[in-house]
MIPA-534962 format. One record per atom (N, C-alpha, C): x, y, z. Coordinates in steps of 0.02 Angstrom, whole numbers, plus 32768, in hexadecimal, padded with zeros to 4 digits. Layout:
N
XYZ ...
//
This chain:
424
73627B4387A8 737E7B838794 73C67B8A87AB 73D77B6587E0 74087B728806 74327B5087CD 74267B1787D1 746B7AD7879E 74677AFD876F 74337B1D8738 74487B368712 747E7B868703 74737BA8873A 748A7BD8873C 74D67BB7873B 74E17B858775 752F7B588788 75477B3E873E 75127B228713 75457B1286DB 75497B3C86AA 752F7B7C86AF 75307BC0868B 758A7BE28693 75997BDB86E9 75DE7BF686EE 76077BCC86F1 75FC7B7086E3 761F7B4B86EB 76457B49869A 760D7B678663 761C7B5F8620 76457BA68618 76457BE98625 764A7C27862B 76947C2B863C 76AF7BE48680 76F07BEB868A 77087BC6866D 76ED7B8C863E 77227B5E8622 77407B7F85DD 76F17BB285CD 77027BDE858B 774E7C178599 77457C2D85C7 77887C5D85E8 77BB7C3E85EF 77CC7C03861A 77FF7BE58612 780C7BC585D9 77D77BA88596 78027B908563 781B7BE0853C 77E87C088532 781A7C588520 78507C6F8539 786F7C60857F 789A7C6F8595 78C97C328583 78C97C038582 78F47BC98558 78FB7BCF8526 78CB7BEB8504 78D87BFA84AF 78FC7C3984A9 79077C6084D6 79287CA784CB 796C7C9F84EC 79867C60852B 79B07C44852D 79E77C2984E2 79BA7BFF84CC 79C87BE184A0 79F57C028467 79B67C3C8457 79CE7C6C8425 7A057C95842D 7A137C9D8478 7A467CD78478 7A977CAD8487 7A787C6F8484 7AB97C508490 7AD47C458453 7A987C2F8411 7AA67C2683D8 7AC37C7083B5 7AB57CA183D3 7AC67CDF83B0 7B087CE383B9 7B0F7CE18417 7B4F7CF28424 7B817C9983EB 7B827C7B83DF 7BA37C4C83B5 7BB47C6C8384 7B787C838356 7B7E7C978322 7BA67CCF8310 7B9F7CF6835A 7BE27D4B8341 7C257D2B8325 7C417D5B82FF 7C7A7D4682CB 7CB17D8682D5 7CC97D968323 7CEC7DD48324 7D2D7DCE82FE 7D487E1F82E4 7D637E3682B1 7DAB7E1E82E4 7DE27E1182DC 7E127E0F82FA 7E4E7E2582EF 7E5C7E4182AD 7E797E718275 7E567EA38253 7E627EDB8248 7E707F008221 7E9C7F218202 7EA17F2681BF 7EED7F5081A3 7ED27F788166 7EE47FA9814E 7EEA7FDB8110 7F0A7FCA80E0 7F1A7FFF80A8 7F4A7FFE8080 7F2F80338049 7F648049802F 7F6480788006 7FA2806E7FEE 7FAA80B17FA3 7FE880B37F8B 7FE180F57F6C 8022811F7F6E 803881377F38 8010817F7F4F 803681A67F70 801781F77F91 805482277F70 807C82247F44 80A682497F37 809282867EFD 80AE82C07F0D 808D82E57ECA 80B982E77EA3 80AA82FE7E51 80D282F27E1C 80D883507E04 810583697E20 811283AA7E04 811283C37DB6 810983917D9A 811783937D4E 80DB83747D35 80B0834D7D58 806983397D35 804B83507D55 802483817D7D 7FF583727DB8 7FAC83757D9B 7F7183587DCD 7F33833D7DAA 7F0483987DB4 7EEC83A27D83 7ED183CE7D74 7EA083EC7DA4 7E8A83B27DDA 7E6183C97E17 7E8783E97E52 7EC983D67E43 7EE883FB7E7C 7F0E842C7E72 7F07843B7E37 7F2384857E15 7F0D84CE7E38 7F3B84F97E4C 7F2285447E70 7F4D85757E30 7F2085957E24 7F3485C67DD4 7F6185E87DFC 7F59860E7E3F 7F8A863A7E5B 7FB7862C7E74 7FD685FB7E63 7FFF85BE7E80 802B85C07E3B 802585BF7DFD 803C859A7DEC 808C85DB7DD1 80AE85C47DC5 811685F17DB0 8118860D7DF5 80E785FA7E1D 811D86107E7F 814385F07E77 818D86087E80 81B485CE7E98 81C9858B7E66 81F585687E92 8207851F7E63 81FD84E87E90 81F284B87E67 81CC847B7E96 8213844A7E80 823984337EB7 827483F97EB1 825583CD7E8E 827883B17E4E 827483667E28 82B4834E7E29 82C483207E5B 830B82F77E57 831782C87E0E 82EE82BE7DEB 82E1829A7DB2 830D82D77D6E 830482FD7D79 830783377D55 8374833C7D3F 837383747D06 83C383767D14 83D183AC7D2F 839383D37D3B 839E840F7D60 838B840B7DAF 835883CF7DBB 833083D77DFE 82FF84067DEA 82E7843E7DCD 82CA845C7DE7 828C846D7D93 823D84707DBE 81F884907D86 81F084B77DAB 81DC84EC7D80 81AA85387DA3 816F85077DBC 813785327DDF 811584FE7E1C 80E085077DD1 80B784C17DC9 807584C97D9C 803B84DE7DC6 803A84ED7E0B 801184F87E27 7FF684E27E4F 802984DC7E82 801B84BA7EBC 801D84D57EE5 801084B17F48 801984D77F6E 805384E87F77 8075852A7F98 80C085267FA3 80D084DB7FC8 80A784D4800E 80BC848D801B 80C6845D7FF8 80A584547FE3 809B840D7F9E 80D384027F62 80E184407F52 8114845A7F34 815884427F3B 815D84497F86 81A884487FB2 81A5840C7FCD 817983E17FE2 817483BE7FF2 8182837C7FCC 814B83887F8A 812D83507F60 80FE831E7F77 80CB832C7F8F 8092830E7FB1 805A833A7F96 803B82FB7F99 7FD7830C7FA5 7FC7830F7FE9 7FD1833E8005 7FCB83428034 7F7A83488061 7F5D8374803B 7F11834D804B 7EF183138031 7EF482F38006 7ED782AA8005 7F0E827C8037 7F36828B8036 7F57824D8067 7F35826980AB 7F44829E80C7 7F2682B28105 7ED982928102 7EAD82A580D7 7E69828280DF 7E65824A80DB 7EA2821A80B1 7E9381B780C0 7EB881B3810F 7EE181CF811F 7EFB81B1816A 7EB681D38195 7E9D82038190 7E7681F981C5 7E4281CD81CE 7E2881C78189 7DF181858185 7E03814F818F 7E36812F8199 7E6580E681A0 7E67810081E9 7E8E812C8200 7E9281478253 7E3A812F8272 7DFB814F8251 7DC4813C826F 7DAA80E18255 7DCA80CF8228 7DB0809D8211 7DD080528243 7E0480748285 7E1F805982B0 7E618020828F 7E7B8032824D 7E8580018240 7ED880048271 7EE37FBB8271 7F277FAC82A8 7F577FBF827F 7F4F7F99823B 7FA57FB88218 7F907FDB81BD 7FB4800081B9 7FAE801B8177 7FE27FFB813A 7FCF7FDF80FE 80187FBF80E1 80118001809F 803F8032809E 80508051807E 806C80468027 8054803D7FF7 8066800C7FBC 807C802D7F8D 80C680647FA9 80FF80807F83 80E680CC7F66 811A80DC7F56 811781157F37 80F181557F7E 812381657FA5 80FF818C7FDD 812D81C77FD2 815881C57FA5 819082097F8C 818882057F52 81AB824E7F42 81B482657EE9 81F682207EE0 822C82357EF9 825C82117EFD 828E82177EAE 828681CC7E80 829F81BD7E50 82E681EF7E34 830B81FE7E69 834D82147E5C 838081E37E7A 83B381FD7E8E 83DC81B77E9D 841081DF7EE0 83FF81C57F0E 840281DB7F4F 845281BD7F67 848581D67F43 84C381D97F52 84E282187F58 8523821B7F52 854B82627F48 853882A07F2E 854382D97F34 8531831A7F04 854E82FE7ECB 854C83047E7D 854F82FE7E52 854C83457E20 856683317DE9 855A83667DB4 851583417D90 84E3835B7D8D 84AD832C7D62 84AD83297D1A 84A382F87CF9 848382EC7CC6 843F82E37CC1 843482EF7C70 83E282C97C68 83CE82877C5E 840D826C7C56 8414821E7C58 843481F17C84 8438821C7CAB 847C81FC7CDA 84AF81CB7CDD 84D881EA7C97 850C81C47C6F 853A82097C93 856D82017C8C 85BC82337C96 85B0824B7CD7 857D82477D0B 857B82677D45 85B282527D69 85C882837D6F 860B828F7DB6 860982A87E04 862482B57E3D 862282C17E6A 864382EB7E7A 860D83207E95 863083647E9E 865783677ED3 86AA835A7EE3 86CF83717F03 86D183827F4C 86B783DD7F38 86A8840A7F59 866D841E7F4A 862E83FE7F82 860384207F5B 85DB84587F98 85C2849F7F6F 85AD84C17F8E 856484BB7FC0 855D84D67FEC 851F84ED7FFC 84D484E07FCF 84B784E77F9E 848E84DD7F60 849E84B27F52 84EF84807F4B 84F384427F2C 84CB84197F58 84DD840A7F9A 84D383F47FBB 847383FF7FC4 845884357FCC 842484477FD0 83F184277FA6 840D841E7F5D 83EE84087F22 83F683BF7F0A 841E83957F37 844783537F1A 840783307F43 83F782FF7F07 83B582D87F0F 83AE82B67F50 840782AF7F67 83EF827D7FB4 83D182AF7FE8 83D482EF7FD9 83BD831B7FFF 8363831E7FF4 836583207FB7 831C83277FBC 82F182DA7FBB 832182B07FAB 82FA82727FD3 82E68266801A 8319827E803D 830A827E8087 82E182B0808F 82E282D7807D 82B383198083 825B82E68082 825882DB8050 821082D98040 81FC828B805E 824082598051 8226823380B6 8210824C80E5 822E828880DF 822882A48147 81E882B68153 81D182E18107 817A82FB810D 815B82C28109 815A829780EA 8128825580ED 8131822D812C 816E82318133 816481FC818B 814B822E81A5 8137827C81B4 812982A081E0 80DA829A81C8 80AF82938189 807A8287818E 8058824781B5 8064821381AD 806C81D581BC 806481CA81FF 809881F68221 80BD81EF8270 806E81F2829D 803D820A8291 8002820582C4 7FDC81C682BA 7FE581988287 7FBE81548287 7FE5812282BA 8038814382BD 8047811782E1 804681348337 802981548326 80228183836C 7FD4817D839E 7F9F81548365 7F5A81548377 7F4780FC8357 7F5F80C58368 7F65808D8359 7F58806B830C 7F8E808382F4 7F89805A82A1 7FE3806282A4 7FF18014829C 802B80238280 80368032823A 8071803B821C 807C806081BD 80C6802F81AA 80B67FFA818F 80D77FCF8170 80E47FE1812C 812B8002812D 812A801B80DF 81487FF3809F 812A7FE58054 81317FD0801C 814F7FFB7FF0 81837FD97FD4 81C6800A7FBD 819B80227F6B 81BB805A7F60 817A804E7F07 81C1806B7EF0 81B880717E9F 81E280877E78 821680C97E6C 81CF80F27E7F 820381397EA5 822781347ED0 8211810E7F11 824280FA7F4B 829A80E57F21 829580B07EEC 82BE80877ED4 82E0809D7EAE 82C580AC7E80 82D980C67E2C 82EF81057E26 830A812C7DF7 833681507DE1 8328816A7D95 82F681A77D96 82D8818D7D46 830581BB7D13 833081E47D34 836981F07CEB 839A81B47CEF 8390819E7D18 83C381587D09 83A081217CEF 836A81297CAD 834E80EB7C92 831680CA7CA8 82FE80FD7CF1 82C380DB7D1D 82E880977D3C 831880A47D5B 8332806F7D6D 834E80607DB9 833C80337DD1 833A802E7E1A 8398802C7E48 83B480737E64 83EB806F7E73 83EE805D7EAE 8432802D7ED9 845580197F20 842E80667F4C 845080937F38 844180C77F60 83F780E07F8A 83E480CE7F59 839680CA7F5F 837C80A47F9A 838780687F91 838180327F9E 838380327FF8 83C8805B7FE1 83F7806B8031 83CE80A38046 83BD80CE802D 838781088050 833F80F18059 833180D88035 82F4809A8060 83018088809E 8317806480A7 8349804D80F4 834C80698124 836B80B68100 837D80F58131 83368110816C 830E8112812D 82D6813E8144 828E8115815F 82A480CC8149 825E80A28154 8267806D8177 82B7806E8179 82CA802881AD 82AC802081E9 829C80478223 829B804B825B 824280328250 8221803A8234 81DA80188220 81DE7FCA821D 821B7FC481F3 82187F6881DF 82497F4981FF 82457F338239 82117F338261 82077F3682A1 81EB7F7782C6 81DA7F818315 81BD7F56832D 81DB7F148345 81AD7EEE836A 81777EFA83A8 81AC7F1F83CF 81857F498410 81497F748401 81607F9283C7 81177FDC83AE 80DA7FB58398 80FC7F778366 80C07F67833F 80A27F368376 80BF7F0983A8 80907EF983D2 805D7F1D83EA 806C7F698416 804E7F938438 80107FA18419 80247FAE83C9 7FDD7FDA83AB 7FD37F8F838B 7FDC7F618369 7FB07F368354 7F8D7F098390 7FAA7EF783BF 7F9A7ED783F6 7F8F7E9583EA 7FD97E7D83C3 7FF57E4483D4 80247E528398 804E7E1A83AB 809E7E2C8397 809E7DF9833B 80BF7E2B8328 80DA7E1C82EA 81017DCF82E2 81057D9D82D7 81327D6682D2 81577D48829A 81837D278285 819C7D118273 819E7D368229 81D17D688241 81ED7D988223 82307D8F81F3 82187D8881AB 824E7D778176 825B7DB7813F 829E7DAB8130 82AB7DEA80F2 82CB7DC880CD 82DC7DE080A0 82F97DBE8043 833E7DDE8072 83627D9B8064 83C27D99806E 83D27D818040 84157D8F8035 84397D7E7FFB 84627D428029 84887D0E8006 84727D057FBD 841A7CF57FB6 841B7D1E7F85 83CC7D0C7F57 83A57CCB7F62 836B7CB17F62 83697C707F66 833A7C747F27 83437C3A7F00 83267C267EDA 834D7C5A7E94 83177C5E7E64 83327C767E27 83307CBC7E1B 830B7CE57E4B 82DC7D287E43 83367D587E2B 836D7D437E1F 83A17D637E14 83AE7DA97E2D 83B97DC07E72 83B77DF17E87 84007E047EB4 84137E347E9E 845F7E297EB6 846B7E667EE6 84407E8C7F00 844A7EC27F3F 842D7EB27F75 843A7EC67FA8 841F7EC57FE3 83CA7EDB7FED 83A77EA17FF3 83587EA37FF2 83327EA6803C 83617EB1806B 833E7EB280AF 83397EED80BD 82EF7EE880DB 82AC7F2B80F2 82987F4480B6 82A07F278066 82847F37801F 82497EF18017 826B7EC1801F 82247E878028 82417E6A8067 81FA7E578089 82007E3D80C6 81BF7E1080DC 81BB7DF58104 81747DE4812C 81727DD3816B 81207DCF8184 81207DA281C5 80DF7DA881F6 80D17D7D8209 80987D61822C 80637D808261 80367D8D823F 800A7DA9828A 7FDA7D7282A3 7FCC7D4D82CA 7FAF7D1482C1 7FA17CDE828E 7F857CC4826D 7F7C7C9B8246 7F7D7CCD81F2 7F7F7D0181FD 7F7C7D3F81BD 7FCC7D3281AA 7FDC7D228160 801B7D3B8163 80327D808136 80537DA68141 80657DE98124 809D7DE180E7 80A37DFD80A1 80E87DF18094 80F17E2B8062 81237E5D8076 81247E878040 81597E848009 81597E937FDB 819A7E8D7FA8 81A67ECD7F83 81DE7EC97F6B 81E77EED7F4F 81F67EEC7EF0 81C67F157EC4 81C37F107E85 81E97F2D7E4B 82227F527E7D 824D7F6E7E44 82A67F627E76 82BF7F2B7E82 83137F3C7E8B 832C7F327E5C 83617F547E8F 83AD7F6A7E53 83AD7F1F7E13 83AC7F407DD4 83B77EFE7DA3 836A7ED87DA3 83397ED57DBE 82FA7EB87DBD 82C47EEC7DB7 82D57F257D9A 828C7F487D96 82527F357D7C 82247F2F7D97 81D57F187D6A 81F07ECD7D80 81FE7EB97DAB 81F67E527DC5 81EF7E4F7DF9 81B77E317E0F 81B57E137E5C 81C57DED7E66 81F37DF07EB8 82207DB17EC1 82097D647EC4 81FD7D497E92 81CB7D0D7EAB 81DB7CDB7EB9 82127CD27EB5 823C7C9B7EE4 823F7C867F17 82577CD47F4C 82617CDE7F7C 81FE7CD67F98 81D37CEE7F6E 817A7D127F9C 816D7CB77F96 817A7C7E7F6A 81637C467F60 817D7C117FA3 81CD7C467FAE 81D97BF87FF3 81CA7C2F802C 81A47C5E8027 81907C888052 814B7C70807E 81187C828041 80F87C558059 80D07C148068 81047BD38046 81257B9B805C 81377BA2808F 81497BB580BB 81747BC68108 81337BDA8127 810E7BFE810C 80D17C1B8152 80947BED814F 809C7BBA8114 806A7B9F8104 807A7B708149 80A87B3F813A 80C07B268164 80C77B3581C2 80CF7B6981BF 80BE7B7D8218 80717B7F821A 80497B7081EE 7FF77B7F8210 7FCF7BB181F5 7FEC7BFB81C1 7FD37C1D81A5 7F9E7C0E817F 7F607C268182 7F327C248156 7F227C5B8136 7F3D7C8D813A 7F167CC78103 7F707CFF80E2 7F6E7CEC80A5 7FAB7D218083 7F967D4E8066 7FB97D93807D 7FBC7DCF8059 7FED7DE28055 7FF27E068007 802E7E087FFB 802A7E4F7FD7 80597E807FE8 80617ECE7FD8 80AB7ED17FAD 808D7EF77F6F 80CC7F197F48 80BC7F597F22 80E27F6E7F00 80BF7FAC7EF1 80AD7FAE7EA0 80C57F717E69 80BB7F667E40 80887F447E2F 80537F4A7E14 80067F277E03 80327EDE7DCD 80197EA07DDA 802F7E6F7DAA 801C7E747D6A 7FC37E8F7D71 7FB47E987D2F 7F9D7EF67D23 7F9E7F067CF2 7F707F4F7CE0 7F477F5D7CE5 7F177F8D7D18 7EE57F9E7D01 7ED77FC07CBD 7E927FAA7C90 7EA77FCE7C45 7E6E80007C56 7E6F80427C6C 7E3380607C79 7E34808D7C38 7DF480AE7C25 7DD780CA7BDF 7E2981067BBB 7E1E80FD7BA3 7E6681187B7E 7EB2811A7BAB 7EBB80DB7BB1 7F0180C37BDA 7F2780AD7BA7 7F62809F7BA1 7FA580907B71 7FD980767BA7 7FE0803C7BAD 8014802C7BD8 804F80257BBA 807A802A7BE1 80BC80217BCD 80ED7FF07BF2 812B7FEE7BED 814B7F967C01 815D7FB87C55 81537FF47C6D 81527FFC7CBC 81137FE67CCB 80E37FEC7CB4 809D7FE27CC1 809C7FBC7D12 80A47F7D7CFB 80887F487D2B 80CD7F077D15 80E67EE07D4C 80EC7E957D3A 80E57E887CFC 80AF7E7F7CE4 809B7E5A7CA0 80A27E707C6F 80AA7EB27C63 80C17EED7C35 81127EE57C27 812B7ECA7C66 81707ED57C65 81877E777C47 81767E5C7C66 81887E2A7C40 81377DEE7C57 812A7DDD7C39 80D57DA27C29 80DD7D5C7C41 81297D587C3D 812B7D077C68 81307CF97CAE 81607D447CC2 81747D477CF5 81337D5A7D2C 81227D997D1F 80D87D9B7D35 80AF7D5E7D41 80AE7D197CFF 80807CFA7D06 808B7CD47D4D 80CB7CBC7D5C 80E47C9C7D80 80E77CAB7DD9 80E17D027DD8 80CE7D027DFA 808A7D0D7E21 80547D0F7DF6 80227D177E00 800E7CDC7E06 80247C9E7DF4 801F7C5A7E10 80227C3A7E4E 806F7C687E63 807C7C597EBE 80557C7E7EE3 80337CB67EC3 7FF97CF57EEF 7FB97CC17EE9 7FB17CA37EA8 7F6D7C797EB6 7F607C257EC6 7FA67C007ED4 7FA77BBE7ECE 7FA67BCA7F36 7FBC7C0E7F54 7FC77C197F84 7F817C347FB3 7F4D7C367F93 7F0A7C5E7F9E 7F257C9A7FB3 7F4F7CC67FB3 7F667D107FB3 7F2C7D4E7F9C 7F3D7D827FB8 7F0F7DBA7F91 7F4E7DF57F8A 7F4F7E0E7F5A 7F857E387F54 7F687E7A7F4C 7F8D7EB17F73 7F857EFC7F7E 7FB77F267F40 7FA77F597F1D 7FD67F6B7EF4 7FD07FB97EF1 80027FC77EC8 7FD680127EBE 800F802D7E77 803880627E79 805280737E39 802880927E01 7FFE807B7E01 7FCB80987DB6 7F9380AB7DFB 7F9C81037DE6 7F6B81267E26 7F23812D7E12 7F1280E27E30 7EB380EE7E12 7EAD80B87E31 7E6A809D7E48 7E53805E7E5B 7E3C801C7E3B 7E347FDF7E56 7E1A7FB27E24 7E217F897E54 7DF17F4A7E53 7DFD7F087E68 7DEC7EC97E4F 7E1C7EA97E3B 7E017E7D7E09 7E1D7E457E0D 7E127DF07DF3 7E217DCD7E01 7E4A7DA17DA3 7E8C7DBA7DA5 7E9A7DB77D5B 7E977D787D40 7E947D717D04 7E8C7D3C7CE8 7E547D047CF7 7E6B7CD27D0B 7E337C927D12 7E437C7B7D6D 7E7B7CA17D84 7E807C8B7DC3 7E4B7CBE7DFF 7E457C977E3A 7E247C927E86 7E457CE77E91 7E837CE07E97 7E977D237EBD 7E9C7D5E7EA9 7E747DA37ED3 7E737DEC7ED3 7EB87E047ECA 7EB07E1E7E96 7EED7E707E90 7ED97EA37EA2 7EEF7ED57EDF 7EB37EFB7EEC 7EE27F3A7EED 7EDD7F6E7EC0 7EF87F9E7EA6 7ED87FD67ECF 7EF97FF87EF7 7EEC80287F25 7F1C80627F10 7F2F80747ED9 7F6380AE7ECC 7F5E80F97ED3 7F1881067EEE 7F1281307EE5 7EF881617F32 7F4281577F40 7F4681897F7D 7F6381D97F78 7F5B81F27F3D 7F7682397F33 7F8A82427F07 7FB9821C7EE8 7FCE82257EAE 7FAE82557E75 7FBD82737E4C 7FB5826C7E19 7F8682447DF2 7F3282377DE2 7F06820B7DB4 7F4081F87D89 7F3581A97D6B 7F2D81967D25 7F0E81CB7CFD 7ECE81D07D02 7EBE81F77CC9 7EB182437CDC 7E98826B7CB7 7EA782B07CD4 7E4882C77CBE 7E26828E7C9A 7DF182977C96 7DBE825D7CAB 7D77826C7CCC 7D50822A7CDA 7D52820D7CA5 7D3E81C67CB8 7D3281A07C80 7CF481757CAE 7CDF81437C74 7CAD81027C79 7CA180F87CD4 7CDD80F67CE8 7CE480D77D2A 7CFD81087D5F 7CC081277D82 7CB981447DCD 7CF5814F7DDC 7CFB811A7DF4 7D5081187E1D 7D9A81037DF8 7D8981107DC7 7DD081177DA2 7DF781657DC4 7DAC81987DDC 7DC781ED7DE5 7DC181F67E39 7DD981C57E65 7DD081D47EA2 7DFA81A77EC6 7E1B81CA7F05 7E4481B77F3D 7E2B81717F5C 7E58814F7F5A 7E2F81137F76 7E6A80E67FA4 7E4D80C17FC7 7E7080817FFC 7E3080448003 7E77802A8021 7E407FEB8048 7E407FD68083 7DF77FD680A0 7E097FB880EF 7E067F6480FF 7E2D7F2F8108 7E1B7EE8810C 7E077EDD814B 7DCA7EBA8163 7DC67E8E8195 7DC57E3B819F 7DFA7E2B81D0 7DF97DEF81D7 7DDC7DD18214 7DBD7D9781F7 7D6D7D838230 7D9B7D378262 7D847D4F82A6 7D8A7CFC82C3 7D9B7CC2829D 7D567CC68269 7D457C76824D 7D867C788221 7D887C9D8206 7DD17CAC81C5 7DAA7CC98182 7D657CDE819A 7D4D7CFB815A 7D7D7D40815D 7D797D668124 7DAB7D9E810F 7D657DCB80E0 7D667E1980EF 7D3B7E3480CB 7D737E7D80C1 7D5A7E96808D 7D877EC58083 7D567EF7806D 7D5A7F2C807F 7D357F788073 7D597FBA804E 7D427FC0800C 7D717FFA7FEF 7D53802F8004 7D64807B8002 7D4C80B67FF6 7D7C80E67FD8 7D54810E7FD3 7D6C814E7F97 7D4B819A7FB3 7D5981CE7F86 7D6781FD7F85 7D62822C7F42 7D4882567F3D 7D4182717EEF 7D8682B07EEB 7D9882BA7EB4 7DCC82FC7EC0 7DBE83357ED6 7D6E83507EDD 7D7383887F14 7D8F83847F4A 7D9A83477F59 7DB383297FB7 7D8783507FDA 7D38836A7FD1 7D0E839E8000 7CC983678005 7CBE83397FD2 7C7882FD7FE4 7C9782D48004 7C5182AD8020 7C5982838045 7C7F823E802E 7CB0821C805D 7CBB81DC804A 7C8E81B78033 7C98817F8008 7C5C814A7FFB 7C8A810E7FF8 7C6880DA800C 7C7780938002 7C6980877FBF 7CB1804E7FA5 7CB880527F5F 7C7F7FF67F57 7CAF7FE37F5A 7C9D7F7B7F68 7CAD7F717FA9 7C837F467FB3 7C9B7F0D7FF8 7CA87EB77FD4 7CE17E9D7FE0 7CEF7E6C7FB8 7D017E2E7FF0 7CEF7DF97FED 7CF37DB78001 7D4C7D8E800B 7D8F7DAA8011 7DB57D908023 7DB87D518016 7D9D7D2B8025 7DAA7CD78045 7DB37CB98012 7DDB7C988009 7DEB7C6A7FC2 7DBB7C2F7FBB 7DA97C1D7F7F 7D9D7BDD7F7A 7D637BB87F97 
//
């Protein structure tokens, strides 16, 4: 009885110790297997309101002939309000849908936000007081100009409606996300002047967004590790992209570990509707070369169109709208490069992988703006606020998480897709 009882606990402990070896085993295999996130970043585009279109959900009936809402685009500057908030009005912001994507990006921890243009009304031309036209042919420079000149002259209300958007903004960089901003067309362009991208512009970009591109010290602090090998488009031009103004802090890039960053810009002076692809091809050629394994690349022009249920594009549309070869070409260096490109401009969502090539266009435009359409259609989220959050894994897997927003801005967020990054 005795031996047997002895090889009763002799079997009892070999069973415990191989469970405890096997639970060894396993937790060593687990701990292997974790895949921690080591990046995160956002992106959105395009929070500006359109005093002259606004989307029918954000319409207030008692709102609407208060007052005049500034259009620097205009030959007057100025629409009776269609019904907006006075803020919104004076401002030119969506000011609650942008407030509700920064705080969800604020909780979604992400380190940096890439902003993908159009964050002002803008599209006036941010030089001297002027006498205006509706074409901005014969405009002259007013002399002497009064009080109201001055008050009303577009460089005024360009800086103006910088100052409210960096002042929305100013708490992401205050609660760890840096805001890497993407120049968009309003920033650039000049639309009684032909929709056409003016120096001045260019230069008030600079003014108001320079000190962003690039804080090495800030963006260390809140990303928690330092930005590297930090490039901008200099003249002379390289390659053929024919661009004859000053392109630094309008496209730029640079390194957060093995991630490389590159933003461009889709409308300069003389190149509206072309991405620089000259310059983004020995771009990233250059990061390929230091060790980079993962490209993203931010502009505010989509390469191709989304065609959502009664859409009509036109030659601003997208890249490919504007000219079909040029686009093709560069959507070659975005996919011969395993790249994923962020866009926005056309305010609605989509993600899609065009044509027959590997790489995501991932259309996030719809941070406030103004809808594409002014009615649902086929597709959910053609009618809702949307971004994207990316995570980048140890291994170098890449997952990316959309969400949205309906135009009450009063339901709950929902996750749109979760999409697979990784090329190939």
């Amino acid at each position: 009885m005795f031996a047997l009882k002895f090889t009763i606990k002799k079997q009892q402990a070999f069973l415990a110790a191989t469970l405890t070896l096997g639970s060894v085993f396993y937790a060593a295999n687990t701990f292997a297997a974790e895949d921690d996130v080591i990046l995160t970043f956002s992106t959105v585009g395009d929070s500006r309101q359109d005093p002259q279109n606004i989307d029918p959900s954000v319409k207030i009936n008692s709102q609407v002939g208060v007052g005049n809402c500034q259009v620097p685009s205009g030959a007057t500057g100025l629409t009776a309000n269609p019904g907006l908030s006075g803020q919104d009005c004076k401002w030119l912001q969506n000011t609650t849908a942008l407030s509700r994507i920064i705080r969800s990006i604020q909780a979604q921890k992400a380190q940096m936000l890439f902003f993908n243009g159009d964050m002002i009304m803008g599209y006036g031309k941010a030089g001297v007081p002027v006498t205006r036209t509706s074409n901005g042919v014969g405009e002259t420079e007013i002399t002497s100009p009064t009080v109201p000149d001055v008050i009303n002259a577009d460089i005024m209300q360009i800086y103006k409606q910088y100052g409210f958007w960096r002042g929305m903004v100013a708490n992401l960089m205050e609660t760890g996300t840096y805001l890497v901003p993407v120049p968009g067309n309003h920033e650039t362009q000049c639309k009684r002047c032909g929709k056409s991208a003016q120096v001045e512009n260019e230069n008030a970009w600079r003014d108001n967004m320079g000190d962003l591109i690039l804080d090495t010290d800030r963006f260390t602090k809140l990303v928690g590790t330092a930005a590297t090998n930090y490039s901008t488009y200099a003249l002379p031009a390289l390659g053929t992209d024919g661009i004859t103004t000053d392109q630094s802090q309008l496209s730029y890039s640079f390194d957060v570990g093995q991630s490389h960053f590159a933003i461009i810009n889709t409308d300069a002076v003389g190149k509206d509707g072309y991405a620089p692809t000259a310059w983004l091809e020995a771009d990233l050629s250059a990061a390929e070369g230091r060790g980079a394994k993962r490209h993203f690349v931010f502009g505010h022009k989509a390469a191709y169109f989304y065609p959502y249920t009664g859409s009509a594009a036109s030659s601003t549309s997208s890249l490919n709208n504007k000219n079909s070869v040029a686009a093709a070409v560069f959507w070659t260096t975005i996919n011969n490069h395993k790249a994923t490109y962020f866009c926005g401009h056309e305010h609605i969502y989509n993600v899609s992988r065009p044509g027959l090539f590997n790489s995501y266009q991932v259309l996030v435009g719809a941070g406030g703006s103004p809808f594409e359409t002014s009615v649902p259609t086929s597709v959910a989220t053609d009618r809702m606020y949307s971004w994207a959050t990316v995570k980048v894994y140890e291994s170098g897997k890449v997952e990316m998480n959309t969400y949205g927003f309906d135009p009450t801005m009063t339901n709950p967020i929902v996750k749109l897709e979760t999409v697979k990054l990784t090329h190939f």
